[in-house]
C-alpha positions as CSV (number, residue, x, y, z in Angstrom):
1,X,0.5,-9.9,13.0
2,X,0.0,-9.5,9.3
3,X,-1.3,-13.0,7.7
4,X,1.1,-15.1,5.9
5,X,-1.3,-15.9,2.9
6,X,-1.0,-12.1,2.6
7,X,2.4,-11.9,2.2
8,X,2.5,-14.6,0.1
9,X,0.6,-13.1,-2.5
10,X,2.5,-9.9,-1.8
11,X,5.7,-11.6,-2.6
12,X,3.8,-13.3,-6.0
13,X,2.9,-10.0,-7.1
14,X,5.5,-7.3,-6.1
15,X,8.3,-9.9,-7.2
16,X,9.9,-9.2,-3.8
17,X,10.1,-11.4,-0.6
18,X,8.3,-10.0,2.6
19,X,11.6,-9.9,4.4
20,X,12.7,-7.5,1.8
21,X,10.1,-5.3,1.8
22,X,10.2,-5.1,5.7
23,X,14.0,-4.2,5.4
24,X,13.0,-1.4,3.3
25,X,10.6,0.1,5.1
26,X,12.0,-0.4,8.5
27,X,15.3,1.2,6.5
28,X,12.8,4.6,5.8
29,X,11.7,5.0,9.1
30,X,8.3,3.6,8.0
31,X,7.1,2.9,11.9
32,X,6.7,6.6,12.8
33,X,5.2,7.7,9.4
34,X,1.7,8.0,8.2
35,X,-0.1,5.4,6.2
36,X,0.4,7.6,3.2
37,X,4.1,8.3,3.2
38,X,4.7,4.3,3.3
39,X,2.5,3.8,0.2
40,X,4.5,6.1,-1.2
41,X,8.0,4.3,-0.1
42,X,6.2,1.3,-1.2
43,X,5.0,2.7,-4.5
44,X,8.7,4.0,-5.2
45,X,10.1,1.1,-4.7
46,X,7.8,-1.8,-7.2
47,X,9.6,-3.6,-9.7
48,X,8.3,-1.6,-13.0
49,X,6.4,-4.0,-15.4
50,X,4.0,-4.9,-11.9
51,X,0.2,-4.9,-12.4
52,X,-2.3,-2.4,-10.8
53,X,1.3,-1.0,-8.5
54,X,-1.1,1.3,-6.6
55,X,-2.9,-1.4,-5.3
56,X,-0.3,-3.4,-4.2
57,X,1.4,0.0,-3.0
58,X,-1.5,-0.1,-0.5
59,X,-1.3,-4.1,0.4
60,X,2.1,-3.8,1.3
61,X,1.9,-0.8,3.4
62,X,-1.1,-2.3,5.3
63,X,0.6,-5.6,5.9
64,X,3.9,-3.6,7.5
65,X,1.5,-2.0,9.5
66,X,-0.4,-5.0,10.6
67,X,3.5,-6.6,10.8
68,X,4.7,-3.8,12.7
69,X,1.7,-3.9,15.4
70,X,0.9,-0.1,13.9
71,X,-2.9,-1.5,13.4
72,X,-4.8,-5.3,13.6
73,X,-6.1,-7.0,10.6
74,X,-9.2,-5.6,9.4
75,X,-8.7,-2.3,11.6
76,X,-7.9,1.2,9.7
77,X,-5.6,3.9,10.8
78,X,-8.8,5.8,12.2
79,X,-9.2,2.7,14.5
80,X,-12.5,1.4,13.0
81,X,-12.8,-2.2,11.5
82,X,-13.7,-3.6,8.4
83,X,-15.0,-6.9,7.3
84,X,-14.6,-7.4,3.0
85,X,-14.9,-11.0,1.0
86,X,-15.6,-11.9,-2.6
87,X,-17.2,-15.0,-4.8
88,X,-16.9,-15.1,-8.7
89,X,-20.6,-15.7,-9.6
90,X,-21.7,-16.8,-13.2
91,X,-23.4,-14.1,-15.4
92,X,-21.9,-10.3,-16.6
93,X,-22.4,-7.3,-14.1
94,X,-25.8,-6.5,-15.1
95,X,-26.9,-9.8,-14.7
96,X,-25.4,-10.2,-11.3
97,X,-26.0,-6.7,-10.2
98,X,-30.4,-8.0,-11.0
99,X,-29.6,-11.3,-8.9
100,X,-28.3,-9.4,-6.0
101,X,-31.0,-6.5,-6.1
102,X,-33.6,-9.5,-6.2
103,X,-31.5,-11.9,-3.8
104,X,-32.2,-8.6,-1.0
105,X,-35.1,-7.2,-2.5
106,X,-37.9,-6.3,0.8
107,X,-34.9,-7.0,3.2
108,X,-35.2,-4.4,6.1
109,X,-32.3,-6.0,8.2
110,X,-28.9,-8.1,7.3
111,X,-27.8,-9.6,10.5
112,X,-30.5,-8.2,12.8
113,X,-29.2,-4.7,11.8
114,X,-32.0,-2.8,10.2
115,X,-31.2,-1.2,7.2
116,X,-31.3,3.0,7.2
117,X,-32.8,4.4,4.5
118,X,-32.9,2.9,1.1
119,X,-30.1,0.9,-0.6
120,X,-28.8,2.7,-3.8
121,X,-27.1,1.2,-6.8
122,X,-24.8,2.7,-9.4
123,X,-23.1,1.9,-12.3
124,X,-19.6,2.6,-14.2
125,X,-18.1,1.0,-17.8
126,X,-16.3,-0.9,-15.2
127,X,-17.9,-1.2,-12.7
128,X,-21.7,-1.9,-10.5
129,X,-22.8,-1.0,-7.3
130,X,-24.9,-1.7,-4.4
131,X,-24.6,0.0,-1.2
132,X,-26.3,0.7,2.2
133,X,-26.3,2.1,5.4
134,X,-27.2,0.1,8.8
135,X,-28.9,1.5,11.6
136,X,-25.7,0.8,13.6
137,X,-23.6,3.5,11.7
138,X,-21.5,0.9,9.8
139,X,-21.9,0.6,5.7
140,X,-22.1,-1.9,2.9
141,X,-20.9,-1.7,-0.4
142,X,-21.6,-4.4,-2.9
143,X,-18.8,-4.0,-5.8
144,X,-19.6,-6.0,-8.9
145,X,-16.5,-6.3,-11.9
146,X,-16.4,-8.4,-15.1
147,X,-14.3,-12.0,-15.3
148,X,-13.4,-13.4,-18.3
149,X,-15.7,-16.4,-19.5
150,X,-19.1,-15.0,-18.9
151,X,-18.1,-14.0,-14.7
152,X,-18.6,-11.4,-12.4
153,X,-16.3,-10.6,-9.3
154,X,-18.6,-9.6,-6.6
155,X,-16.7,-8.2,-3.5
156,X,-18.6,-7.0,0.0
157,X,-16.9,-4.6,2.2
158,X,-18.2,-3.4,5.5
159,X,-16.7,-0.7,7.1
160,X,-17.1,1.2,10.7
161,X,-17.5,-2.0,12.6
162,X,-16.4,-1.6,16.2
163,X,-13.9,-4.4,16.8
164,X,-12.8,-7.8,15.2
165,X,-15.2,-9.6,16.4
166,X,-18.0,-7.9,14.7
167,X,-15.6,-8.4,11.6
168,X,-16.3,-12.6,12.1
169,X,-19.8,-12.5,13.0
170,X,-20.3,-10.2,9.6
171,X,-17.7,-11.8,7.6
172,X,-20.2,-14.8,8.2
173,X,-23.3,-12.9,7.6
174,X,-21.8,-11.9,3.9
175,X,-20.8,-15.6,3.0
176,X,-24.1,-16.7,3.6
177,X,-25.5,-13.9,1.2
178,X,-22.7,-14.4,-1.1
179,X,-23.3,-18.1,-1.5
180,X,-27.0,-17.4,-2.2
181,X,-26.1,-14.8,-4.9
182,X,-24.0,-17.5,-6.6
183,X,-26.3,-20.7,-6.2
184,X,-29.2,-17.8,-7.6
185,X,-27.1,-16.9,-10.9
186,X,-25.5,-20.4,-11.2
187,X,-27.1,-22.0,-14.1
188,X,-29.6,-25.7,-13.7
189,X,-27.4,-28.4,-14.7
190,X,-23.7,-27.1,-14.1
191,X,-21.5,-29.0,-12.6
């Protein structure tokens, strides 16, 4: 069942109640079709004037499916798992992006997992990241965005995890790591 704080912001956003957009959907045939074709109803259907529509294109057609009983919160179409979170830290993208590199820096494992190869980082205008693979074929990517008022957005997503469980026990792993990062670039003296 699709969580109600997701729909919420859905409804925020799209300028639509959930109901609604179920209707719709259901109205399409949106059960029996790919994930694609019901961003696409989705997409077709936003209010014009909506920010980022794409993105919300996707939210709502992953909340139907979730709705629906299609797929499980935090489980993709190809039936693997995904654990994601995010903290506003203080400090622009370079600076956070530094913090996080040192914040890991000689780590070989996160959560008993050892890490496979090297971590790599990367940047865009936009954009800064981090990424790595674990020995147990799953992957983390550290994505790092600007904020107004001297911010950065920094979200984790772990994907190929095996079931939701190992979405909790990571989704714990990352807040403990995220917290770090963001007591490391808060500044002495800030309340």
């Amino acid at each position: 069942m699709v969580r109600k704080h997701s729909t919420a912001a859905i409804e925020r956003a799209t300028r639509r109640s959930w109901a609604q957009w179920v209707q719709i959907l259901d109205d399409a045939g949106a059960r029996a079709l790919p994930h694609r074709e019901i961003v696409g109803i989705v997409y077709d259907q936003m209010h014009s004037g909506i920010d980022n529509p794409g993105w919300w294109a996707q939210s709502v057609a992953v909340a139907y499916e979730q709705h629906r009983g299609l797929r499980r919160p935090g489980e993709s179409r190809t039936g693997e798992f995904q654990a994601s979170l995010s903290k506003i830290c203080p400090g622009d993208m370079d600076a956070v992006l530094d913090a996080w590199v040192q914040l890991v820096a000689g780590r070989d494992a996160f959560g008993g997992v050892p890490v496979q190869g090297e971590p790599v980082t990367s940047s865009t205008p936009r954009w800064r990241y981090w990424r790595a693979a674990l020995a147990d074929g799953s992957r983390v990517a550290v994505t790092i965005s600007e904020k107004p008022g001297g911010r950065s957005s920094v979200a984790v997503g772990h994907t190929k995890l095996g079931s939701p469980e190992e979405v909790d026990r990571w989704k714990m792993v990352w807040r403990e790591m995220l917290s770090a990062l963001a007591s490391q670039t808060d500044p002495p003296g800030r309340i």
